[in-house]
C-alpha positions as CSV (number, residue, x, y, z in Angstrom):
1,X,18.1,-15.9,17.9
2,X,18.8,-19.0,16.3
3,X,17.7,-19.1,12.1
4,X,14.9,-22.1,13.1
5,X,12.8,-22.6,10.2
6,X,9.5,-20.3,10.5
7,X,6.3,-22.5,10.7
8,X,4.0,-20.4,12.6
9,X,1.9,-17.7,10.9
10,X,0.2,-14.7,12.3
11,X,-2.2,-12.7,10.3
12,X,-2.8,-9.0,11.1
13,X,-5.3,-6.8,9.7
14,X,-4.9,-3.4,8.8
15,X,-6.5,-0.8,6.8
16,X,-5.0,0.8,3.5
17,X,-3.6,4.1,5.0
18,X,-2.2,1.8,7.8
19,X,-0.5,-0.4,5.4
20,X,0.6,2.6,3.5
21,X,2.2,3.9,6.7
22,X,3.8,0.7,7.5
23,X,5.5,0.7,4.0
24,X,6.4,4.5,4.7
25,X,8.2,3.9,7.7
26,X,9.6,0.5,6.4
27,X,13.8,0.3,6.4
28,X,14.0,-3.1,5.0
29,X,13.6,-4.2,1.2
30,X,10.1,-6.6,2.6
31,X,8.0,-5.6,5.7
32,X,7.6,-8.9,7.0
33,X,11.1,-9.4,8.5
34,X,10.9,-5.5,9.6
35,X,7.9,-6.3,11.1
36,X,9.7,-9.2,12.6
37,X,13.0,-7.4,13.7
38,X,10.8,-4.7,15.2
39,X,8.6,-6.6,16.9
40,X,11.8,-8.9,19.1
41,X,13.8,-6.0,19.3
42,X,16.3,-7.1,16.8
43,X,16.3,-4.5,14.7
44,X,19.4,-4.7,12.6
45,X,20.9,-2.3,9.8
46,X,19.8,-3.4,6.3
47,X,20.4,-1.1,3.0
48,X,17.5,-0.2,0.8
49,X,17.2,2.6,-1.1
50,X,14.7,4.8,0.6
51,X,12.2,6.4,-2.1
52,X,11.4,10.2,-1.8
53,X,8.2,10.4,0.7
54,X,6.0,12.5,-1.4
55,X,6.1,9.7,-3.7
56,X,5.6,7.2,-1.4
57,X,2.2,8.5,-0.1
58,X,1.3,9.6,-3.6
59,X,1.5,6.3,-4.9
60,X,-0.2,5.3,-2.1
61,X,-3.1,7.2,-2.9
62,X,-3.2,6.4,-6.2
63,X,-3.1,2.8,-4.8
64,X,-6.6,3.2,-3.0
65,X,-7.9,4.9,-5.7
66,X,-7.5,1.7,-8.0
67,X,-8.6,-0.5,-5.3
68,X,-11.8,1.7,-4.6
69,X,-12.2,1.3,-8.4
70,X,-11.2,-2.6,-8.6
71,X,-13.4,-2.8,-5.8
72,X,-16.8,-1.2,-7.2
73,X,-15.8,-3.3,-10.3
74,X,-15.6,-7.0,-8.8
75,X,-19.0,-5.6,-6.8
76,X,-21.2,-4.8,-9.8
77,X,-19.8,-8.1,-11.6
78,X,-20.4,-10.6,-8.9
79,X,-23.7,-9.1,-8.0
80,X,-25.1,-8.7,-11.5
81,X,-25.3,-5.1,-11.0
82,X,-24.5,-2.4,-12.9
83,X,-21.1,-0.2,-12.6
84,X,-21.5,3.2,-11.7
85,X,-19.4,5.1,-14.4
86,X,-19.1,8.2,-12.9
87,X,-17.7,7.3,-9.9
88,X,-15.6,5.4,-11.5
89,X,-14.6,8.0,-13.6
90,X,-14.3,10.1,-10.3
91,X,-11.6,7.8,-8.8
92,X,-9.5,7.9,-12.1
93,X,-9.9,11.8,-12.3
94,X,-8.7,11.5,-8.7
95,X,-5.7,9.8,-9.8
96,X,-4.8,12.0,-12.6
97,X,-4.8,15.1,-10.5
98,X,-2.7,13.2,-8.2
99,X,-0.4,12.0,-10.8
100,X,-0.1,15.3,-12.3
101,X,0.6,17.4,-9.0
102,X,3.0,15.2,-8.9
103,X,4.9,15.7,-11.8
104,X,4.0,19.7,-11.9
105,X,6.6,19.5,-8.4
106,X,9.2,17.8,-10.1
């Protein structure tokens, strides 16, 4: 396939824990051209260091965790409401716990 300069774009939903799959099961360094490679059958060797998969999906799930939190944030802001402090301070306990069975493995 010839290197033709890339015009066309195609958007693609997905949810977090899909995303967080895709990223899991990524061999390249971006998952755009993986995506790419995989999805013409081109799929070519590229070197990346892999990270440890335990870490992968823990950041992961941190990851939601701050979304959920960014999330409930922008909500109460744009909306005039009010933020609900202890969910929020659910999600960040969430991540701690996460964080710190993390580094109680290692």
């Amino acid at each position: 396939m010839t290197k033709d300069k890339r015009t066309k774009t195609i958007k693609v939903r997905v949810s977090d824990d899909e995303h967080a799959a895709l990223l899991a099961r990524c061999t390249y360094a971006e998952l755009a051209p993986w995506l790419r490679d995989l999805a013409l059958g081109e799929r070519k060797k590229r070197e990346r260091n892999i990270a440890d998969p335990d870490l992968l999906r823990l950041l992961s799930a941190a990851g939601n965790n701050l979304n959920q939190i960014a999330r409930a944030i922008n909500v109460a802001r744009l909306s005039g409401g009010v933020i609900d402090s202890i969910v929020l301070l659910d999600e960040l306990q969430k991540i701690e716990q996460l964080l710190g069975g993390f580094r109680s493995d290692n």
